[in-house]
Backbone as numpy.savetxt, mean C-alpha at the origin, in Angstrom:
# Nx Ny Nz CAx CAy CAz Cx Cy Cz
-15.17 9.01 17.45 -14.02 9.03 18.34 -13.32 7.67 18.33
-11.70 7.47 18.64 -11.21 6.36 18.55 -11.19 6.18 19.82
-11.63 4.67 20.22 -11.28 4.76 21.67 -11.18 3.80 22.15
-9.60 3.67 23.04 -8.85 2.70 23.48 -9.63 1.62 24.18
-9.37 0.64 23.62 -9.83 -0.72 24.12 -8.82 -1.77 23.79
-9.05 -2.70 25.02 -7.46 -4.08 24.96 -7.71 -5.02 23.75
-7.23 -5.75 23.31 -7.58 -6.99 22.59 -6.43 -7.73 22.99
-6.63 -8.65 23.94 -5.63 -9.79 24.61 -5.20 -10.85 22.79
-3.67 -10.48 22.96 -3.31 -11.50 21.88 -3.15 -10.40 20.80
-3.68 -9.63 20.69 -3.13 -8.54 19.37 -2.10 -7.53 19.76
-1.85 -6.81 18.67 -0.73 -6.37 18.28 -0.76 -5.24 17.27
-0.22 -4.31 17.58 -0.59 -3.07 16.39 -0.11 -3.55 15.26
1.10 -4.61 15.03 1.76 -4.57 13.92 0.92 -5.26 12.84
1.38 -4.70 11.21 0.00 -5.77 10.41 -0.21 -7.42 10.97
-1.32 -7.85 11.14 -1.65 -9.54 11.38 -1.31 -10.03 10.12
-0.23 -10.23 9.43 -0.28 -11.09 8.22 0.52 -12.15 8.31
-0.53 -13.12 8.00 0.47 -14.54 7.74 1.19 -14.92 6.73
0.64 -15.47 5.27 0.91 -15.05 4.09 1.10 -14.20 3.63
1.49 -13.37 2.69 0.85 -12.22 2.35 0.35 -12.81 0.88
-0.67 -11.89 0.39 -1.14 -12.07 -0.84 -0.47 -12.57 -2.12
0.29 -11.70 -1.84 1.31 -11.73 -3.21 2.02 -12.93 -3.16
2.41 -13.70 -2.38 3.25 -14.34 -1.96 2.09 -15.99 -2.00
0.81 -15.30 -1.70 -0.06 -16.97 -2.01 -0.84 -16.67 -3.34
-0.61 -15.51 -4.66 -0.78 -15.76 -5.61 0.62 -16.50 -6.77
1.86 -15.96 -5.97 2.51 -16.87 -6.57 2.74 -18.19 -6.66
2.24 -18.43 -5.26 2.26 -20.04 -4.48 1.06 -20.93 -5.74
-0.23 -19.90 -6.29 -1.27 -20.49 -6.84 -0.88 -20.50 -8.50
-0.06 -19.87 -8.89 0.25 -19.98 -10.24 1.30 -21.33 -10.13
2.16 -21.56 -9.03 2.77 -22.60 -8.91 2.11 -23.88 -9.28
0.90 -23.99 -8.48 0.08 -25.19 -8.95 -0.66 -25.28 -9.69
-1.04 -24.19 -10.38 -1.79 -24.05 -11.87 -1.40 -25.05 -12.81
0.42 -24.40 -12.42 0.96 -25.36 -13.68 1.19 -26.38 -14.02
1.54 -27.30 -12.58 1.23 -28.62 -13.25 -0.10 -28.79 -13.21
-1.12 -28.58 -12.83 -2.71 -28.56 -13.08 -3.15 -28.55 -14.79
-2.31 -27.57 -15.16 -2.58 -27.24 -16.62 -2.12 -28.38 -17.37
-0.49 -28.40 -16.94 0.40 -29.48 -18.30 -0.62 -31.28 -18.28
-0.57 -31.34 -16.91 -1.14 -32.75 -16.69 -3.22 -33.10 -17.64
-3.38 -31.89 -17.63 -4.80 -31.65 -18.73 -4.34 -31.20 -20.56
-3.14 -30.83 -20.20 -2.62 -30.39 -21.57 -2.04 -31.90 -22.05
-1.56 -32.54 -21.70 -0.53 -33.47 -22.17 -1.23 -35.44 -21.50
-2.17 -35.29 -20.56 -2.69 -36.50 -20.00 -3.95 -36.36 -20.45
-4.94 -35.78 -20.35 -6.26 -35.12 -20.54 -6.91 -35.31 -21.90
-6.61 -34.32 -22.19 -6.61 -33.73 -23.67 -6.27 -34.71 -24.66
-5.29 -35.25 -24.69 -5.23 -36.12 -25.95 -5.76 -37.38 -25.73
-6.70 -38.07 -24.50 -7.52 -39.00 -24.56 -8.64 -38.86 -25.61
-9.20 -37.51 -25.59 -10.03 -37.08 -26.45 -9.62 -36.64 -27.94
-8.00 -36.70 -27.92 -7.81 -36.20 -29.56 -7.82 -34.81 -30.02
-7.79 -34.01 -28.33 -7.74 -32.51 -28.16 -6.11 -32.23 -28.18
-5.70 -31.16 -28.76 -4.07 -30.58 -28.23 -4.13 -28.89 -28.16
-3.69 -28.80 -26.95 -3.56 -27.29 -26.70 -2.16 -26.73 -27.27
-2.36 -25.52 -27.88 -1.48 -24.74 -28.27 -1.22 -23.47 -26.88
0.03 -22.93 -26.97 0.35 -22.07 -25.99 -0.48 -21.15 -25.50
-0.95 -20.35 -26.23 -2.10 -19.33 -26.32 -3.10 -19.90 -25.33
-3.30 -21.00 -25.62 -4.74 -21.48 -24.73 -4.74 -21.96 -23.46
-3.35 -23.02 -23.90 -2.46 -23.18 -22.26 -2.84 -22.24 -21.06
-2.11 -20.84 -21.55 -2.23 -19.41 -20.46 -3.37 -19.58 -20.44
-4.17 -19.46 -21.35 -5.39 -18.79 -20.86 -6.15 -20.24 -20.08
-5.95 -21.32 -20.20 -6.01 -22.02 -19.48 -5.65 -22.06 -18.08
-4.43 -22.00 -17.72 -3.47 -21.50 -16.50 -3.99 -20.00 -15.81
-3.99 -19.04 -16.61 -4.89 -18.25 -16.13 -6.16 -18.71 -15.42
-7.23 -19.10 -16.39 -8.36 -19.82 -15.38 -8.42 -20.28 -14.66
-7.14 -21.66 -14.06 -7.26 -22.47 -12.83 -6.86 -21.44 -11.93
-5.94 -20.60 -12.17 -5.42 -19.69 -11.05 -6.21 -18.68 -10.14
-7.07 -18.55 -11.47 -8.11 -17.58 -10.68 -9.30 -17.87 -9.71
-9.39 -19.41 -10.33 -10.30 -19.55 -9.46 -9.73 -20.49 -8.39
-8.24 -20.99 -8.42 -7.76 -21.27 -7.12 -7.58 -19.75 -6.27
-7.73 -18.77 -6.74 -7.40 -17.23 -6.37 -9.03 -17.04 -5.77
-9.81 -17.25 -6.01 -11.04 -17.08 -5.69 -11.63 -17.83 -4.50
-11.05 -19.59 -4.49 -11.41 -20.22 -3.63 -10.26 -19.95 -2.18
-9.32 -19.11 -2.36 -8.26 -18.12 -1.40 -9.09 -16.92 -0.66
-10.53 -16.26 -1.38 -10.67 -15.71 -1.14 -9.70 -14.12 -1.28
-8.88 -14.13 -2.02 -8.14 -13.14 -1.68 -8.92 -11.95 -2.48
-8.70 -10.37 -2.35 -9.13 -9.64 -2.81 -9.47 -9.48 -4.35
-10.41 -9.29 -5.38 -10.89 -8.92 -6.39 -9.88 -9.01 -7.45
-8.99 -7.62 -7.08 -7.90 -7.52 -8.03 -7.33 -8.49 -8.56
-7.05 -9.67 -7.48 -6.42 -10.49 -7.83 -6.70 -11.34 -8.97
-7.31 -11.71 -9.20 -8.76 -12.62 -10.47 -8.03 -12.10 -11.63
-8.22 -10.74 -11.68 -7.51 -10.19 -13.20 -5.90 -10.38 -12.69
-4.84 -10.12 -12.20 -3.82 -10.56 -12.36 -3.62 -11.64 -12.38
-4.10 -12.72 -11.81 -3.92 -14.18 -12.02 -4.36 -14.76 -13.52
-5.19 -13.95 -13.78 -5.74 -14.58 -15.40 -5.05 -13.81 -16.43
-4.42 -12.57 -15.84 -3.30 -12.21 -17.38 -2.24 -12.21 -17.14
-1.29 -12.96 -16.10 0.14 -13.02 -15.94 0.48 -14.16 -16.55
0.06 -15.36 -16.95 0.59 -15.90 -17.77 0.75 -15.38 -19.33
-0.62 -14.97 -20.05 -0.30 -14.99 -20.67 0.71 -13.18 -21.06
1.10 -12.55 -20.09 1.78 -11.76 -20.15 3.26 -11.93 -20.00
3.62 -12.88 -19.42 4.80 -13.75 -18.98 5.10 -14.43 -20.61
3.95 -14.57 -21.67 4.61 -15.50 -22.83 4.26 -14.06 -23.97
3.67 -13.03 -23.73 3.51 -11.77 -24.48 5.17 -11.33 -24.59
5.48 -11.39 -23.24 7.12 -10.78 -22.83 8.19 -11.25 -23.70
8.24 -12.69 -23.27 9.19 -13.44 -23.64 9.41 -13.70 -25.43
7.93 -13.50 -25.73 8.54 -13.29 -27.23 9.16 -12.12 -27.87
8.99 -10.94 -27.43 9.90 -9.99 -27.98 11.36 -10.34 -27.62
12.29 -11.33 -27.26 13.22 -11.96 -27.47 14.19 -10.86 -26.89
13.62 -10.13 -25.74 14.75 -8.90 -25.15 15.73 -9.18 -24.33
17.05 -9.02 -23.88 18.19 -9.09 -23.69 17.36 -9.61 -21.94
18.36 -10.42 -21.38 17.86 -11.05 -20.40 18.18 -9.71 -19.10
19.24 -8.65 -19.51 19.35 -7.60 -18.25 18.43 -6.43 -17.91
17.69 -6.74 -19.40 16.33 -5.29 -19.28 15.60 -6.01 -18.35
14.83 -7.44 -17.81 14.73 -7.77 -16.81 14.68 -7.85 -15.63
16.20 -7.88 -15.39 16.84 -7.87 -14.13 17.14 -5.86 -13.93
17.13 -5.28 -14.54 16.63 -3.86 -14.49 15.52 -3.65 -13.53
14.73 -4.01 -14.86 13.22 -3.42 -13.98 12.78 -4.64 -12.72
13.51 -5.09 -12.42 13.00 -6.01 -11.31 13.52 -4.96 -10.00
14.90 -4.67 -10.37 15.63 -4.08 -9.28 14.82 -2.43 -8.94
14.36 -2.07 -10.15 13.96 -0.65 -9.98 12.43 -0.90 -9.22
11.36 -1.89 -9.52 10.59 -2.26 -8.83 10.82 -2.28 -7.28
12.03 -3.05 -7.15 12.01 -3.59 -5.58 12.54 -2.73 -4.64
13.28 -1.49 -5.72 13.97 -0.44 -4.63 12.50 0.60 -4.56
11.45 0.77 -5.36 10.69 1.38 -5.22 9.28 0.77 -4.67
9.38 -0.36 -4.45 8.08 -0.55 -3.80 8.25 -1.95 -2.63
9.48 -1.91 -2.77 9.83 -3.07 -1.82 9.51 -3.76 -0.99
8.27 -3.66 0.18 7.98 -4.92 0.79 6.02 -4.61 0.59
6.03 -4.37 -0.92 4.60 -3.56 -0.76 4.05 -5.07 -1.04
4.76 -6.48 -1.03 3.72 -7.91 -1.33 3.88 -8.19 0.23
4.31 -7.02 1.55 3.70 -7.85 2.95 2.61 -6.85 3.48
3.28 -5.29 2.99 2.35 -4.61 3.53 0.90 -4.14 2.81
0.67 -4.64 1.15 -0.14 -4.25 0.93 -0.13 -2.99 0.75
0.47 -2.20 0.75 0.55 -0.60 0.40 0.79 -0.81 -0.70
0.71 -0.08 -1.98 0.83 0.29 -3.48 1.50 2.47 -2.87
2.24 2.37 -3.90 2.57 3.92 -3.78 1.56 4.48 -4.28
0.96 5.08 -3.59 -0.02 6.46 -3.47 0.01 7.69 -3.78
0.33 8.85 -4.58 0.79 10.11 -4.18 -0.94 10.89 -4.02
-0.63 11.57 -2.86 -1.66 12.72 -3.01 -1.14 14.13 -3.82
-2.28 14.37 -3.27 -1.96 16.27 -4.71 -2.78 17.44 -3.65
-2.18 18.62 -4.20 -1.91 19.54 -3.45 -3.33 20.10 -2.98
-4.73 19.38 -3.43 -5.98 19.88 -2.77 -5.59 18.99 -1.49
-5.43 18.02 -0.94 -5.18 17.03 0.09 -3.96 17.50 0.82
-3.16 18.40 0.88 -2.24 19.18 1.31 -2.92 20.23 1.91
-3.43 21.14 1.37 -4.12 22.12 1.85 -5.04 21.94 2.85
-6.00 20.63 2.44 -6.96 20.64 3.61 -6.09 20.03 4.42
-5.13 19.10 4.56 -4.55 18.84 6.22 -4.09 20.14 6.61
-3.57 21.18 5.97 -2.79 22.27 6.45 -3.82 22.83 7.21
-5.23 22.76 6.88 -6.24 23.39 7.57 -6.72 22.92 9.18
-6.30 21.54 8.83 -6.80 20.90 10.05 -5.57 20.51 10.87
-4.32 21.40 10.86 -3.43 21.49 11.74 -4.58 21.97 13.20
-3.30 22.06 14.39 -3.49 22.64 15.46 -3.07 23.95 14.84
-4.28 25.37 15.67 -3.41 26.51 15.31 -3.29 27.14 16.56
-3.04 26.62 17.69 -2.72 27.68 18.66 -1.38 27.10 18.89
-0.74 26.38 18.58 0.13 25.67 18.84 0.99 24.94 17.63
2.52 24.83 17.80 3.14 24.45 16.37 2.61 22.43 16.75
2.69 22.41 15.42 1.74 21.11 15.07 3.32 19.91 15.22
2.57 18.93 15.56 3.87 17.84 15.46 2.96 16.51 14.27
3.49 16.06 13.17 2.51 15.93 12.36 3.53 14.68 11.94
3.22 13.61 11.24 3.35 12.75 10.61 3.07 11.81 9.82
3.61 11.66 7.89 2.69 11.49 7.26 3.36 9.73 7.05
2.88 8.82 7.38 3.25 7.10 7.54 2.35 6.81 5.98
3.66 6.35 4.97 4.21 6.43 3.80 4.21 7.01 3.20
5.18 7.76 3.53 4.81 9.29 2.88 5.97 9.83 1.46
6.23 8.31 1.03 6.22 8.52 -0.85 7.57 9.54 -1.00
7.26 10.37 -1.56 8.20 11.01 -2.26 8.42 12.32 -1.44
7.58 12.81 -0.34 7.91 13.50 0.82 6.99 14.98 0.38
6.17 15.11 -0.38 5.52 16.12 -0.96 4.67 17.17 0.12
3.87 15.95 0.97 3.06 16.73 2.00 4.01 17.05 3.37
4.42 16.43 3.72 5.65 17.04 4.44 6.37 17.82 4.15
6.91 18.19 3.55 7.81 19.39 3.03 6.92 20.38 2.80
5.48 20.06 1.98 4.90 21.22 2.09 4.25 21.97 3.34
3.74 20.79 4.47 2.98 21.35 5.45 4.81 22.80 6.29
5.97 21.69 6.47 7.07 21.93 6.87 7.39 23.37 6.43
7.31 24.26 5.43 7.50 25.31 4.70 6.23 26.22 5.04
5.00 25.99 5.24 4.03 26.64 5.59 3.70 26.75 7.17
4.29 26.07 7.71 4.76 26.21 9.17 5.94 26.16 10.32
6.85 26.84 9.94 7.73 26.61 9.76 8.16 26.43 11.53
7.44 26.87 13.00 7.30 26.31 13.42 7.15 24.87 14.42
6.60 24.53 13.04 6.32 22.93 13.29 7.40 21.81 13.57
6.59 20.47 13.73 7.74 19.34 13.81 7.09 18.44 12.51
7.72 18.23 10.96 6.74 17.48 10.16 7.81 16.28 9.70
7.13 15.53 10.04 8.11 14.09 9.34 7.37 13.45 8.67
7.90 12.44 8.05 7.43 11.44 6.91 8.15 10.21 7.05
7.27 8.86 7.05 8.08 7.57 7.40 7.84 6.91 6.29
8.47 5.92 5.58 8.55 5.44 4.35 9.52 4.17 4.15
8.80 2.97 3.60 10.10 2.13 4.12 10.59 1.76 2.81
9.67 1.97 1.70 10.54 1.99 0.41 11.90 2.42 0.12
12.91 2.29 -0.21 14.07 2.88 -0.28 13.92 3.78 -1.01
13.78 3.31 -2.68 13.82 4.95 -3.03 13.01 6.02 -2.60
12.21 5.84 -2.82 10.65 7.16 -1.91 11.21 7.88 -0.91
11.95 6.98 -0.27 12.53 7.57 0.76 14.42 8.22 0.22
14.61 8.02 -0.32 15.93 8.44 -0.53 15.73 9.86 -1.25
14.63 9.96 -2.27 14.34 10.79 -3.11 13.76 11.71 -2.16
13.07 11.62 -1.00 12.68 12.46 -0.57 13.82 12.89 0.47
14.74 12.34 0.76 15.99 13.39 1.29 16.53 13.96 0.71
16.97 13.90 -0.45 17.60 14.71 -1.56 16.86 16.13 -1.94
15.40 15.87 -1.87 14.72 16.66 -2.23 14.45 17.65 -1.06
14.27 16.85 0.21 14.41 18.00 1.26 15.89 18.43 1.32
16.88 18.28 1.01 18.28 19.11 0.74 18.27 20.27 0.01
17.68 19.78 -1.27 17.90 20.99 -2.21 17.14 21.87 -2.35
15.64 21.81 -1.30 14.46 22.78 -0.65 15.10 23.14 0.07
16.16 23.00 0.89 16.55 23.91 2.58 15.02 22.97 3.04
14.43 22.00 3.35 13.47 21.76 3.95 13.50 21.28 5.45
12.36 21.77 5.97 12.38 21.70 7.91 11.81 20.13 7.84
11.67 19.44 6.56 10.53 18.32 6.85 11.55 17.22 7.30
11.49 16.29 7.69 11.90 15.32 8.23 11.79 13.96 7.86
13.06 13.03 7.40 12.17 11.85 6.95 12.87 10.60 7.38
12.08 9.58 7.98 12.35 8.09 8.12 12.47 7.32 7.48
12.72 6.39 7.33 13.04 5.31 7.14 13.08 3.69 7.83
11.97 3.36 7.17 11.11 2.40 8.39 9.76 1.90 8.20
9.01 1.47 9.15 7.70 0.59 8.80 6.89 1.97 10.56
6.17 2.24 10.00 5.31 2.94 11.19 4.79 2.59 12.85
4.74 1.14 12.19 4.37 0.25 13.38 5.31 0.81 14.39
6.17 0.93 13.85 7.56 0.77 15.18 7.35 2.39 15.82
6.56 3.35 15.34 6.93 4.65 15.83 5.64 4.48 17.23
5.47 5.37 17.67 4.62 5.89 18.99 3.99 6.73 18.58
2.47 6.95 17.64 1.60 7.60 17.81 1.41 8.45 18.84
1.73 8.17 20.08 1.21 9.52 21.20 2.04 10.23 20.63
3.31 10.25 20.18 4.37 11.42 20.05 3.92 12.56 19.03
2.88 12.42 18.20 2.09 13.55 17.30 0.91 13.74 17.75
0.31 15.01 17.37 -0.80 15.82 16.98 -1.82 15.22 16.09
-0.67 14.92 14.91 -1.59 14.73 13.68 -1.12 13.63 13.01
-1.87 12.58 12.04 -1.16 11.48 11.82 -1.74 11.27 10.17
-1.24 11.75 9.28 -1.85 11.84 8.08 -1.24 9.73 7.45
-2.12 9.39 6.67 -2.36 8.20 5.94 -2.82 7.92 3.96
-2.11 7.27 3.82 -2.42 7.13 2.47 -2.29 5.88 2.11
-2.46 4.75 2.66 -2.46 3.28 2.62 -3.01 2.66 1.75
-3.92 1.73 2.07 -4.82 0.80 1.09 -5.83 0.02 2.34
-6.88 -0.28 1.56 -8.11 -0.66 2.73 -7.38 -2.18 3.52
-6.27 -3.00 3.05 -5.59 -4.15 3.68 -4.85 -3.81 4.13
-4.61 -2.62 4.85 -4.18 -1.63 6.00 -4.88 -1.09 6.90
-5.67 -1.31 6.57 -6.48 -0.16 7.47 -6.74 -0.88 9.08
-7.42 -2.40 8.94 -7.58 -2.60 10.00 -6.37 -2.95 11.06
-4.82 -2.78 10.95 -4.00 -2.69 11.63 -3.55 -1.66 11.90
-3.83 -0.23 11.19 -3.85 0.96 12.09 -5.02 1.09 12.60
-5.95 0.66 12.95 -6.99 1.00 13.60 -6.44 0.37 14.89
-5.67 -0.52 14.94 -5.82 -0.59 16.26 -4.59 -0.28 17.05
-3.24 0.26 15.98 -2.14 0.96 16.86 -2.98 2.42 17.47
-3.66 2.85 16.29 -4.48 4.32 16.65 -5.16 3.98 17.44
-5.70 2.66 18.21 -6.72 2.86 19.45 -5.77 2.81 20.68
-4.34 1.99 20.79 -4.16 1.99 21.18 -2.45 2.74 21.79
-2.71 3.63 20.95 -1.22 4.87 21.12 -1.71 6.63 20.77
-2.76 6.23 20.22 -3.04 8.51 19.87 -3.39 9.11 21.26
-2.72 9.93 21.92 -3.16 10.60 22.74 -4.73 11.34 22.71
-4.84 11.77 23.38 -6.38 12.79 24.00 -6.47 14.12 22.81
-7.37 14.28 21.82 -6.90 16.01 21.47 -6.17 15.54 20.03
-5.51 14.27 19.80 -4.81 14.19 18.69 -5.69 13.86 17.12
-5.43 13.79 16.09 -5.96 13.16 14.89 -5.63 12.78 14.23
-5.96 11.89 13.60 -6.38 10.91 12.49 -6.90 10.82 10.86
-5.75 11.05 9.88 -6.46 11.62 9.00 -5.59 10.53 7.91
-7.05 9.82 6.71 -6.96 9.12 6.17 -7.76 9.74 4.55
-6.89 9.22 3.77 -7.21 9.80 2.51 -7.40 8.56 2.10
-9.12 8.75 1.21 -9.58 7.71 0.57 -10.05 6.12 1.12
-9.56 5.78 2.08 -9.63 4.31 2.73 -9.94 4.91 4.33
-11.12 4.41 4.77 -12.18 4.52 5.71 -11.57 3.63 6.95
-11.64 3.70 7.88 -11.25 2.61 9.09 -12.95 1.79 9.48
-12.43 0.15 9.09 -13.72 -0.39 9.46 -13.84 -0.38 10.59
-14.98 -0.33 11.03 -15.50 -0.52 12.37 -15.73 0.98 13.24
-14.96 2.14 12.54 -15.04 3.13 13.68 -15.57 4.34 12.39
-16.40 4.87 13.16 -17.62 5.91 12.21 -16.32 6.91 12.20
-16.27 7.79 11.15 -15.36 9.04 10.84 -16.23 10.24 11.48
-15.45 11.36 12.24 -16.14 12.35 12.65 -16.01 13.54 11.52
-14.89 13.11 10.55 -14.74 14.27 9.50 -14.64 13.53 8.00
-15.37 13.78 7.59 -15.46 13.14 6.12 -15.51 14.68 5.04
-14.74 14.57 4.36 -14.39 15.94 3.51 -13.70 15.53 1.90
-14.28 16.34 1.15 -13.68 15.85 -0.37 -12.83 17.07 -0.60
-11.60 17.02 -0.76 -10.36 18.04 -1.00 -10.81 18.93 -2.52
-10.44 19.81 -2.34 -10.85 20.26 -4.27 -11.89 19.77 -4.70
-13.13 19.85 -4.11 -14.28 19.30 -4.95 -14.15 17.96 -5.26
-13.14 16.86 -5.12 -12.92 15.75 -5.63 -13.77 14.73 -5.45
-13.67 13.81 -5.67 -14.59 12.40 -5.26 -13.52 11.51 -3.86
-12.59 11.63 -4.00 -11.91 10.98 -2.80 -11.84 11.65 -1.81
-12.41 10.94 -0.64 -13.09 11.60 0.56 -11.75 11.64 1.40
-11.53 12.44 2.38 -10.41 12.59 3.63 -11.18 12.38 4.93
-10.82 11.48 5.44 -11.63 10.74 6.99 -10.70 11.54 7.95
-11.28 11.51 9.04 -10.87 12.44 10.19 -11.42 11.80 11.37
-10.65 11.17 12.52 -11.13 10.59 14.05 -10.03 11.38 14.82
-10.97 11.96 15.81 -10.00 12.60 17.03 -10.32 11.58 18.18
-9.19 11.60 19.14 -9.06 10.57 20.04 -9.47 11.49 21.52
């Protein structure tokens, strides 16, 4: 069970100071003069000279383990140790400087503030559809909401199978979210979609509160959900567990290996 308790000084919204992304770029920053000053001061006391190749992979190394002494999550280690030399992989295919500025823009309209929130786009699939459809309310039309809810898939579908219902989807990516209005247009769809960061909505106002985040999420909905789900309501998280509070429903969709967590309040 989730259950409301104060924490003087907190705040449902994520606690982030830095964000990750933002202090691995800060650490490749100082890699580099770290590197040149061993490449060019260092090194040739001894009659050593680094070539580019080794540089990165040099620069890579300090980064990672300035990335390590950050403590920041795992992943990070391998991106810090192959973005340089992926940054000089790039640059030699000698490609027009706007294919670039392309995929930068198509990145940022599609995943746009995912270096504060830590979300990566997620999609679930239609065994993880079905079982929330199961664990609607059924004496009653369900008021349901799926917080980043991507390309609008489970909403529209729960929305069509209950027609009923109240189903929205909040999403603060632009496109994810744009694509999924278009797409509820040309469905006739009852589903509903935002545009926005979740924090800002009121949990008491649903039934059901479907999730597809990342575990550097989790512990800041744990505590809007302790402190906004009504009596009777639920909690349903695909794949990423809430620390600290035992799941009353743990279920693998389609036989799968990724588990669906379940806390009623």
């Amino acid at each position: 069970m989730i259950s409301r308790r104060s924490q003087p000084g907190a705040s449902p919204r994520r606690l982030l100071t830095i964000p990750p992304a933002v202090q691995a770029f800060l650490i490749q920053c100082i890699a580099l003069p770290i590197t040149l000053g061993i490449a060019f001061h260092v090194l040739p006391r001894f009659g050593m000279q680094l070539n580019v190749a080794t540089a990165m992979l040099l620069q890579g190394g300090i980064a990672a383990a300035l990335t390590r002494w950050r403590r920041l999550a795992p992943w990070w280690l391998a991106i810090q140790c192959l973005f340089p030399i992926s940054v000089v992989l790039v640059l030699s295919f000698g490609l027009p400087s706007w294919i670039f500025l392309a995929a930068f823009a198509l990145l940022l309209v599609l995943y746009w503030s995912t270096f504060r929130t830590q979300v990566p786009y997620y999609p679930s699939n239609l065994a993880v559809w079905r079982e929330v459809e199961r664990l609607l309310p059924q004496d009653r039309p369900a008021r349901f909401i799926d917080i980043g809810s991507g390309f609008g898939g489970l909403t529209m579908h729960l929305a069509r199978r209950f027609p009923d219902g109240r189903f929205e989807g909040i999403e603060l990516a632009p496109l994810p979210w744009f694509a999924s209005l278009v797409r509820a247009r040309l469905r006739r769809s009852r589903g509903r979609f935002l545009r926005g960061d979740y924090a800002d909505l009121d949990f008491g106002d649903y039934d059901v509160i479907f999730a597809y985040l990342s575990p550097a999420a989790m512990p800041a909905l744990v505590s809007k959900a302790q402190a906004e789900m009504k009596p009777g309501s639920l909690l349903l998280s695909h794949e990423f567990a809430m620390p600290g509070v035992e799941p009353q429903l743990v279920l693998y969709p389609g036989g799968g290996h990724d588990a669906l967590f379940g806390w009623y309040r």
